[in-house]
ZAVEX-585030 format. One record per residue (C-alpha): residue number from 1; x, y, z. Coordinates in Angstrom, 2 decimals. Last residue first. Layout:
N
<atom nr="NUM" east="X" north="Y" up="Z"/>
...
// end
This chain:
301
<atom nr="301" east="-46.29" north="34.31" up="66.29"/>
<atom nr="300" east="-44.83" north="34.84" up="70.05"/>
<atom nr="299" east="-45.99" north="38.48" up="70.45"/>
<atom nr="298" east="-49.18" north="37.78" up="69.67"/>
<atom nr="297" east="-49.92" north="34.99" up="71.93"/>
<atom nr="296" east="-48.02" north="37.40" up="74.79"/>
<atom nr="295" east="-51.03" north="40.28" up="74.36"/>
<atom nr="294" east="-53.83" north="38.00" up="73.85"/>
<atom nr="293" east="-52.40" north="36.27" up="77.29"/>
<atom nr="292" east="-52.70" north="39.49" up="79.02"/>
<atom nr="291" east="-56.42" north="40.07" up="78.08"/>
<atom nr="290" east="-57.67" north="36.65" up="78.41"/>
<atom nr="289" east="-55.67" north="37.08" up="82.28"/>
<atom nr="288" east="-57.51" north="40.28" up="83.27"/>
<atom nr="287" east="-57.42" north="40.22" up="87.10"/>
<atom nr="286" east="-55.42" north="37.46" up="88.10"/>
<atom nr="285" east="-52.90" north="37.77" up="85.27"/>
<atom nr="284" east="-53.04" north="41.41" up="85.34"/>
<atom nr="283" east="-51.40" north="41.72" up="88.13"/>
<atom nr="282" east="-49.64" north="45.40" up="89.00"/>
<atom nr="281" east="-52.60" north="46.96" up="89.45"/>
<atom nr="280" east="-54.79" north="47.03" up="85.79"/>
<atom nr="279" east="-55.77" north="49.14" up="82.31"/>
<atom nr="278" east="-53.83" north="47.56" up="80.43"/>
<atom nr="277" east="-50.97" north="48.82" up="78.26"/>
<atom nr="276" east="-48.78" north="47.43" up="75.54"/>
<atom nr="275" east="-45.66" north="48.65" up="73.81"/>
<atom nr="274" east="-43.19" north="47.70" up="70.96"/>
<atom nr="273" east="-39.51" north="47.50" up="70.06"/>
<atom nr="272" east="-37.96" north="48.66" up="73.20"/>
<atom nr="271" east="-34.71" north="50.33" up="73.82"/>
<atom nr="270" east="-34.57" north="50.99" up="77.42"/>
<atom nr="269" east="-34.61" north="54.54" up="77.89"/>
<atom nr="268" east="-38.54" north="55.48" up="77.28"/>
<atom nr="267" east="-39.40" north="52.06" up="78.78"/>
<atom nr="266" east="-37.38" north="52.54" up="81.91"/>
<atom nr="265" east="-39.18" north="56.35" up="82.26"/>
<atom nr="264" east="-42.85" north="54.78" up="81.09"/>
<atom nr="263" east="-42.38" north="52.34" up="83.64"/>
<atom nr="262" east="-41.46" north="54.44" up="86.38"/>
<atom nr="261" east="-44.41" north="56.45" up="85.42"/>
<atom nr="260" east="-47.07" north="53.66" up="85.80"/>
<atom nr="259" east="-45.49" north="53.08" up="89.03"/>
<atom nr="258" east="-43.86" north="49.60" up="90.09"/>
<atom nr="257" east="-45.90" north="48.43" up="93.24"/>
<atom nr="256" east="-48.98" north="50.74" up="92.77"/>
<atom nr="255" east="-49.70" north="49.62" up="89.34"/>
<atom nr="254" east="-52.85" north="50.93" up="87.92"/>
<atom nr="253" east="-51.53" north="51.75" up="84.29"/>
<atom nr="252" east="-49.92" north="48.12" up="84.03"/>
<atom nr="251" east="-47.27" north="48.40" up="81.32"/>
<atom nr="250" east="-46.82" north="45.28" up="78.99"/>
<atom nr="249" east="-42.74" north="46.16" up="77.40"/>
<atom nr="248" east="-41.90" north="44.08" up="74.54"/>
<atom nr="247" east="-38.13" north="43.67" up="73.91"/>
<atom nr="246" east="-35.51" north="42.08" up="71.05"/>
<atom nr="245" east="-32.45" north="41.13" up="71.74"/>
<atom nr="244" east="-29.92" north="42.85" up="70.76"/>
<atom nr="243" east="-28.86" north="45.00" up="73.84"/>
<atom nr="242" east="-28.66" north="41.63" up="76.22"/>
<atom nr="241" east="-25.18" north="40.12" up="73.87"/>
<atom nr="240" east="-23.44" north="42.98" up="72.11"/>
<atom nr="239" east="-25.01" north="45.72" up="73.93"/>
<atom nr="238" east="-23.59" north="44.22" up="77.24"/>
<atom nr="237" east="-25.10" north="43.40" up="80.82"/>
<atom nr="236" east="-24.17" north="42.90" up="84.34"/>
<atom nr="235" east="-26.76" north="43.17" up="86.39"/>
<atom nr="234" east="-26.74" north="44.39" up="90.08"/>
<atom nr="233" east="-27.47" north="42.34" up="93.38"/>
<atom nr="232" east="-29.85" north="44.17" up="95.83"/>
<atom nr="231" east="-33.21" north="42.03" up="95.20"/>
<atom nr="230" east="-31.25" north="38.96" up="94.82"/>
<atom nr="229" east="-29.63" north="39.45" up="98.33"/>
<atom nr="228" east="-32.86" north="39.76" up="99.93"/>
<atom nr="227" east="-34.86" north="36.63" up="99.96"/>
<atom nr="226" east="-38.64" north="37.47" up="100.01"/>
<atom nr="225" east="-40.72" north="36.71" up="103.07"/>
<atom nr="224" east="-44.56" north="35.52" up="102.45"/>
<atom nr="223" east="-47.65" north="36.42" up="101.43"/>
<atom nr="222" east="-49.76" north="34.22" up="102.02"/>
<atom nr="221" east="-52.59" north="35.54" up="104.48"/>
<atom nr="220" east="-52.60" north="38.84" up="101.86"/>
<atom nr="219" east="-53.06" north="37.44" up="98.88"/>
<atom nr="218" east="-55.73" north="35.02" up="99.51"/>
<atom nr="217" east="-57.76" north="38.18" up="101.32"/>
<atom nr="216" east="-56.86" north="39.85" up="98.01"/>
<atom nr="215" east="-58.37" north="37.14" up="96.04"/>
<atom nr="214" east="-61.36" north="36.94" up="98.29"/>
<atom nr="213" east="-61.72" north="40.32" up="97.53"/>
<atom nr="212" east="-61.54" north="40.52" up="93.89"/>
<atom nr="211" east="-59.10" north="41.78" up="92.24"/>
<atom nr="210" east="-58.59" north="45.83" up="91.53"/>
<atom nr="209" east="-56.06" north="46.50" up="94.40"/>
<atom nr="208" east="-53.51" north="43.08" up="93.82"/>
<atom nr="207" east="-50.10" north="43.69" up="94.41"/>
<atom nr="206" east="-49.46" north="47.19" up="96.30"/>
<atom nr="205" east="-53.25" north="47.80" up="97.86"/>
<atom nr="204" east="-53.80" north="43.92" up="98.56"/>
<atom nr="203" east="-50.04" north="43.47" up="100.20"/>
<atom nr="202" east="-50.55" north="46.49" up="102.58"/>
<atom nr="201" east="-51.60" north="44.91" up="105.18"/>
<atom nr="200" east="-50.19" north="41.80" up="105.43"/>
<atom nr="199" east="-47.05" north="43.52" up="105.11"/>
<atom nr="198" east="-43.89" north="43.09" up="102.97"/>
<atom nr="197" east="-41.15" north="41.42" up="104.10"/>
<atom nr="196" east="-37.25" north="41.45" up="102.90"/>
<atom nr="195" east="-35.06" north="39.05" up="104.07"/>
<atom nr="194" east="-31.78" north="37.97" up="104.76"/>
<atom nr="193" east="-31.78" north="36.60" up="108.32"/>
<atom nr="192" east="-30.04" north="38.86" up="109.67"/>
<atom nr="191" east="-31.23" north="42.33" up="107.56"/>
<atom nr="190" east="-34.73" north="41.65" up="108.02"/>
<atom nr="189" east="-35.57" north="44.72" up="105.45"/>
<atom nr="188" east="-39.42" north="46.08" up="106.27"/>
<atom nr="187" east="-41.49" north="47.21" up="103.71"/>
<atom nr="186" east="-44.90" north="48.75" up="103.72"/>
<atom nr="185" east="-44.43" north="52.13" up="103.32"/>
<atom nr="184" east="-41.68" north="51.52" up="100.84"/>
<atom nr="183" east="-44.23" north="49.46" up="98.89"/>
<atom nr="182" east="-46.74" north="51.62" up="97.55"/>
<atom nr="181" east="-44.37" north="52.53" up="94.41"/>
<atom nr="180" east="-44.72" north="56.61" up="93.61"/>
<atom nr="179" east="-41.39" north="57.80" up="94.60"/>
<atom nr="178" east="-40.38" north="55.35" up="92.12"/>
<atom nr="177" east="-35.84" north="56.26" up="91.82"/>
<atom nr="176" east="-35.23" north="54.08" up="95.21"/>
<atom nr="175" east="-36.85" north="51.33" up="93.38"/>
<atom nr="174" east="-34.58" north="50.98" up="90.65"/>
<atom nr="173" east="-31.41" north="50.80" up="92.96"/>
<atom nr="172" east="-33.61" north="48.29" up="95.24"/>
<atom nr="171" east="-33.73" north="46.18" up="91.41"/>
<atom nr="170" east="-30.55" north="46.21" up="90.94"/>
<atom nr="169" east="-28.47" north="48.61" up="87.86"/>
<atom nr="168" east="-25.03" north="47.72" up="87.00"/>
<atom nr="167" east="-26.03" north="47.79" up="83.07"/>
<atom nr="166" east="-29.25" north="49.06" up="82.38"/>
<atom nr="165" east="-32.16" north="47.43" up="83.92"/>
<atom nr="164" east="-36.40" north="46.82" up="82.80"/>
<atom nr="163" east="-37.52" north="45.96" up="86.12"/>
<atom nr="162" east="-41.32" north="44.45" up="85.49"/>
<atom nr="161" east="-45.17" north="45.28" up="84.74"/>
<atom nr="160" east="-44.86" north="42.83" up="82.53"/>
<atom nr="159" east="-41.58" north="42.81" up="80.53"/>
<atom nr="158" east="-41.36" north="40.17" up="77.25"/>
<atom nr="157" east="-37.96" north="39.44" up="76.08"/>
<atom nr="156" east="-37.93" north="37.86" up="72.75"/>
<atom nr="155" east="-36.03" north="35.24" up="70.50"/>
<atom nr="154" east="-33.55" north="34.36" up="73.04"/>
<atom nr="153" east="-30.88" north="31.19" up="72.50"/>
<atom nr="152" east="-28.82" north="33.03" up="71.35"/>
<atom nr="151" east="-28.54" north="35.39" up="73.87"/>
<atom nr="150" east="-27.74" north="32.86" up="76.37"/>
<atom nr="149" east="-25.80" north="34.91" up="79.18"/>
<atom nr="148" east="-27.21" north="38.12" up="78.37"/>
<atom nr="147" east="-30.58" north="36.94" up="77.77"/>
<atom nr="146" east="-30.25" north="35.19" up="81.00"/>
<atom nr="145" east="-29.53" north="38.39" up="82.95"/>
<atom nr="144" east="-31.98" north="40.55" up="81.42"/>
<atom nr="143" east="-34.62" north="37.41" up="82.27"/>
<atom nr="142" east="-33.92" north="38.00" up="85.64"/>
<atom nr="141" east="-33.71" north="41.88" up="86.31"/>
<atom nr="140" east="-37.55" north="41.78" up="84.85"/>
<atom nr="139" east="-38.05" north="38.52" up="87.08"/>
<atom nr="138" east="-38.80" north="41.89" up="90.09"/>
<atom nr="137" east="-41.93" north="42.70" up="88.23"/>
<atom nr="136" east="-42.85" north="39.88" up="86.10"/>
<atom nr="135" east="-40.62" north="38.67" up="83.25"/>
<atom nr="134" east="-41.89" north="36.45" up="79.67"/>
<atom nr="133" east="-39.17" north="35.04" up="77.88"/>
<atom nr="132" east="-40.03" north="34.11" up="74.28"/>
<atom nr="131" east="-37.60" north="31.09" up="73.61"/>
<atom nr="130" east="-36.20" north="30.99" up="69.42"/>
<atom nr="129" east="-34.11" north="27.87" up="70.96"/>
<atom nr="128" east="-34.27" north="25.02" up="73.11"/>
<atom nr="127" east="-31.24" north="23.36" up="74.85"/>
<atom nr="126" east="-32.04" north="23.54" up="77.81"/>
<atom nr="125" east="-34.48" north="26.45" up="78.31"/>
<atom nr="124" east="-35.52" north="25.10" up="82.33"/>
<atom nr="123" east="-32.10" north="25.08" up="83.20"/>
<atom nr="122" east="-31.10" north="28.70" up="82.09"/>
<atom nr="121" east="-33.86" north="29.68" up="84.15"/>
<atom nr="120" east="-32.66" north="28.09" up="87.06"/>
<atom nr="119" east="-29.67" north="29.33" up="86.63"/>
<atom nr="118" east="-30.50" north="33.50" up="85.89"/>
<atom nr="117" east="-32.59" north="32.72" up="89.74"/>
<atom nr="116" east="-29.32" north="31.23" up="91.19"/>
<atom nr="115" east="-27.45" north="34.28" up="89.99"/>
<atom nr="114" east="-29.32" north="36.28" up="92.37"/>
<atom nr="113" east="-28.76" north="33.92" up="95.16"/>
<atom nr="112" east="-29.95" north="31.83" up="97.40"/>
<atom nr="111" east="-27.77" north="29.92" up="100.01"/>
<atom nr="110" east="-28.72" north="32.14" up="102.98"/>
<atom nr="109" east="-32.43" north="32.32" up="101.96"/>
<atom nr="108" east="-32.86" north="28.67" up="103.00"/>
<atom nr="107" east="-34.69" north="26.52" up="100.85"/>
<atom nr="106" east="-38.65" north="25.94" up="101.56"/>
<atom nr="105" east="-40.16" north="25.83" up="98.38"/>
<atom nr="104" east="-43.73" north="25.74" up="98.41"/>
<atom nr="103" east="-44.16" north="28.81" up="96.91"/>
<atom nr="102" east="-40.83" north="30.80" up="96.83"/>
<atom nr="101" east="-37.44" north="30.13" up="98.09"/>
<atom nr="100" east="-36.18" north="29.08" up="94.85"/>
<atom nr="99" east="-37.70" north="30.42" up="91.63"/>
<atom nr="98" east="-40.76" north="28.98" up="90.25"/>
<atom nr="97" east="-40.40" north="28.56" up="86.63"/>
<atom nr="96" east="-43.71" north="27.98" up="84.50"/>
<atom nr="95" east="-42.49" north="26.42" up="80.80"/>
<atom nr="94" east="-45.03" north="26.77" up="78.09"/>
<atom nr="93" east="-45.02" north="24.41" up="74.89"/>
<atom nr="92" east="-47.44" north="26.42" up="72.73"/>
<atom nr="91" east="-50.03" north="25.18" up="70.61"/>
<atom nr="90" east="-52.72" north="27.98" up="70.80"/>
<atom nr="89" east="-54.77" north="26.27" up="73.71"/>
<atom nr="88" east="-51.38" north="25.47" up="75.82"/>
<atom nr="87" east="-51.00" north="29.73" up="75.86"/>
<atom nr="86" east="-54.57" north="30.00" up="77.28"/>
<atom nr="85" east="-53.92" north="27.42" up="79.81"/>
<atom nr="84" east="-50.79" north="28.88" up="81.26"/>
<atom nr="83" east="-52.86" north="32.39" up="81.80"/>
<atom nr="82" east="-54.75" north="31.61" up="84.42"/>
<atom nr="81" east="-52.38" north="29.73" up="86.67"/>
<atom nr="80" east="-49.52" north="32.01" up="86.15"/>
<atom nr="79" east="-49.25" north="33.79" up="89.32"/>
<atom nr="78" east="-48.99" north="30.11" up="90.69"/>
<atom nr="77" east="-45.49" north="30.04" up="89.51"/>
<atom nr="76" east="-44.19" north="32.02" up="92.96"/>
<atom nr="75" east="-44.81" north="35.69" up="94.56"/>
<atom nr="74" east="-42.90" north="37.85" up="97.01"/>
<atom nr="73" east="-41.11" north="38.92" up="94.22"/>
<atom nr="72" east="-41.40" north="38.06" up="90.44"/>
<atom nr="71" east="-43.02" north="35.32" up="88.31"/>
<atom nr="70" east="-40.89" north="33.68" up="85.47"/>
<atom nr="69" east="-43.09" north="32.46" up="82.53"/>
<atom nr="68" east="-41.36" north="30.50" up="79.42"/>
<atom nr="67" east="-42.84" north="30.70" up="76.30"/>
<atom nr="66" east="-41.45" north="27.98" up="73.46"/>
<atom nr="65" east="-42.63" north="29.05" up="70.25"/>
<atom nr="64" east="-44.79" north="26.99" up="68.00"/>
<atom nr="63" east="-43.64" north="24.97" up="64.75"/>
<atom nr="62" east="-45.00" north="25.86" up="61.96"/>
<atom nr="61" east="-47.18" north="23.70" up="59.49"/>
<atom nr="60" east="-46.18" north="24.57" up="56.24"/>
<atom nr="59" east="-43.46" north="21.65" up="55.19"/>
<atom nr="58" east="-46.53" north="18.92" up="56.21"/>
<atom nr="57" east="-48.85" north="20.70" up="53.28"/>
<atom nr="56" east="-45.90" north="21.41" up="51.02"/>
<atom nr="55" east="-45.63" north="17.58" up="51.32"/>
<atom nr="54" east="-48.93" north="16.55" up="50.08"/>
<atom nr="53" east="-49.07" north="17.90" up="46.20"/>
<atom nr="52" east="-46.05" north="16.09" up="45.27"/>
<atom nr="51" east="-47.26" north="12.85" up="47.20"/>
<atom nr="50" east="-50.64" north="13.25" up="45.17"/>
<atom nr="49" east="-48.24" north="13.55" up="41.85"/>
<atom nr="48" east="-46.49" north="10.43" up="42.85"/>
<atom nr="47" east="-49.74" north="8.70" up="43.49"/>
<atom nr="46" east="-50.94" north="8.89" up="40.08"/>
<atom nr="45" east="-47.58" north="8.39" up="38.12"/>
<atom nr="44" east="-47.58" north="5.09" up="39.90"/>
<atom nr="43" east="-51.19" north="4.84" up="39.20"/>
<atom nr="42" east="-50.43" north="5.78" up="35.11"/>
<atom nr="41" east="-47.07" north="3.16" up="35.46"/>
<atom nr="40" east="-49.22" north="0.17" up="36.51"/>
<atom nr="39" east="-51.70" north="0.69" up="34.02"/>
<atom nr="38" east="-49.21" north="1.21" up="30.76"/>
<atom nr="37" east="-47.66" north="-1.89" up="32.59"/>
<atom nr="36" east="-50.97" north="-3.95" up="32.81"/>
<atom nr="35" east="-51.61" north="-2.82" up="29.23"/>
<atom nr="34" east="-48.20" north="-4.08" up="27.70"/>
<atom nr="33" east="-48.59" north="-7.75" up="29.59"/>
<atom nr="32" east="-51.52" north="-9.04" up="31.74"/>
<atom nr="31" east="-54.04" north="-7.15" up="29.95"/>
<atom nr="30" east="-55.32" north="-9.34" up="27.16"/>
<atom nr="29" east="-54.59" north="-12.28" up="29.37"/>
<atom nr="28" east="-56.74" north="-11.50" up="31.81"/>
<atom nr="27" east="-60.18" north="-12.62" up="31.05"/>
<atom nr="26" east="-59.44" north="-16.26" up="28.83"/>
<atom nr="25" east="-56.24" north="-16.30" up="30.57"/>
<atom nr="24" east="-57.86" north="-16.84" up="34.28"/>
<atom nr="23" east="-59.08" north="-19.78" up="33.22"/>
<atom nr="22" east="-60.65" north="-20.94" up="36.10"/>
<atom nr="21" east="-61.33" north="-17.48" up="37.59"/>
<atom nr="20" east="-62.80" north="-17.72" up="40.83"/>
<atom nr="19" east="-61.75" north="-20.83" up="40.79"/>
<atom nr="18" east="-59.87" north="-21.22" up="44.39"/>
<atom nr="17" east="-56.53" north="-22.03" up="42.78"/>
<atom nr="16" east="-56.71" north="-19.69" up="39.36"/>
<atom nr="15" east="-57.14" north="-16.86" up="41.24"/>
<atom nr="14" east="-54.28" north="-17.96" up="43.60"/>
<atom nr="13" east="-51.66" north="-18.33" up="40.70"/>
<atom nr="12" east="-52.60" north="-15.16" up="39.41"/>
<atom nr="11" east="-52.32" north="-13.39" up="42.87"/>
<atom nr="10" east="-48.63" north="-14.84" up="43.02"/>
<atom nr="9" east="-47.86" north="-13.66" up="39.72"/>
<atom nr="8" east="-48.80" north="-9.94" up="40.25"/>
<atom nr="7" east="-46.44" north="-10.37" up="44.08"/>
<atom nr="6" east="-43.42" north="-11.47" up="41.39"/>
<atom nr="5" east="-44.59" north="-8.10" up="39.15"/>
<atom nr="4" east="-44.40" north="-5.78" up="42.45"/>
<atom nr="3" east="-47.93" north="-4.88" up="43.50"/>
<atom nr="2" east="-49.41" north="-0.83" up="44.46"/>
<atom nr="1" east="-48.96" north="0.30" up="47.81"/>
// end
């Protein structure tokens, strides 16, 4: 910072104490007066102009989207292990839900609802805005739902490999139309206690056929039960609040839970902007994570 003229007088004073310059006068004098101002005002002038030039610089620098990750059924926020990282790298602040009754969460089906998924989503956005809301599989119906709710708080609606609803639509309503899913074979409904269970047996061939082994092994020895009155509750949405928002749609060509082709049909009537495939089963974030992540870093620029 350059001197105010009282702070000038002090440091002549103190040149003159300790002798450096004894007759500080004889050397400054010519200076002290019109030149020290014409110098003054030339560095003032100086750093103004590099202040000028500097603030573009901080005005530039954008500010990175919010991503927030919602797994789907008979799954929980570990799904997005390998990805999370890869987001974090490019600057983003990323937000892993896990919804309630899945993981390590041990709440009772009977109090879980459908609408307690949309609210713990809701939750985790706050108060941000311009969120990228990324859906797997059965999260799909749950990030329709929020957007409808909070639409303006949604920048983007990404689908992977997920339930892409119209109005009134569930997700056993969508299933019922995928003659080609793996998982009616597989599925039993627990009816009294609220659940719907996939087998151990099957869980590697529906979820997971092109990861490794010990992966599917993993897969299979934890699956678990998935609460059932989510999967059978409809959406309520409107063109005014879900229809604008923006959509990506990430297919998974080698899905055997939600079918290539049942994709392709809620894709082809579902009003989305753009389109991504890879070649994978129905997780891509275990089996080709770099590639998935490419995908969503794009789509949040």
């Amino acid at each position: 910072m350059i001197g105010s003229l009282p702070e000038f007088k002090q440091d002549w004073t103190i040149l003159t104490q300790v002798n450096i310059y004894p007759n500080p006068e004889e050397y400054f004098w010519p200076i002290k007066k019109k030149k020290m101002k014409k110098i003054l005002t030339s560095i003032t002038l100086g750093l103004l102009s590099c202040a000028s030039f500097a603030t573009p610089q901080i005005e530039t620098i954008k500010k990175m989207e919010t991503i927030i990750l919602v797994h789907g059924a008979w799954a929980d926020a570990s799904s997005w292990d390998a990805v999370v990282p890869l987001l974090k790298g490019k600057g983003h602040e990323v937000i892993v839900v896990n919804l309630v009754g899945h993981g390590k969460d041990t709440s009772s089906f009977s109090g879980i609802s459908f609408q307690t998924y949309v609210e713990q989503v809701k939750a985790a956005i706050g108060n941000r805005s311009n969120i990228v809301l990324v859906g797997h599989s059965f999260a799909g119906m749950v990030i329709s739902q929020v957007a409808e709710e909070i639409p303006t708080q949604i920048k983007k609606l990404i689908y992977l490999a997920a339930a892409l609803p119209h109005d009134g639509e569930s997700l056993l309503g969508l299933a019922k139309q995928d003659p080609l899913s793996h998982i009616g074979k597989y599925l039993t409904i627990d009816e009294p206690h609220g659940a719907a269970i996939i087998s151990k047996e099957g869980a590697a061939d529906i979820f997971a056929a092109d990861a490794p082994k010990n992966i599917q092994d993993y897969i299979a020895s934890n699956i678990k039960p998935e609460p059932l009155a989510p999967l059978a509750t409809p959406v309520h949405l409107t063109e005014l609040n879900f229809g604008r928002i923006q959509k990506v749609y990430i297919h998974t060509v080698n899905d055997n839970a939600i079918s290539y082709a049942a994709q392709q049909y809620m894709v082809k009537t579902g009003k989305v902007a753009r389109v991504y495939s890879l070649p994978s089963s129905h997780t891509p974030f275990i089996s080709m994570p770099g590639k998935l992540a490419a995908i969503i870093i794009t789509e949040s620029k």
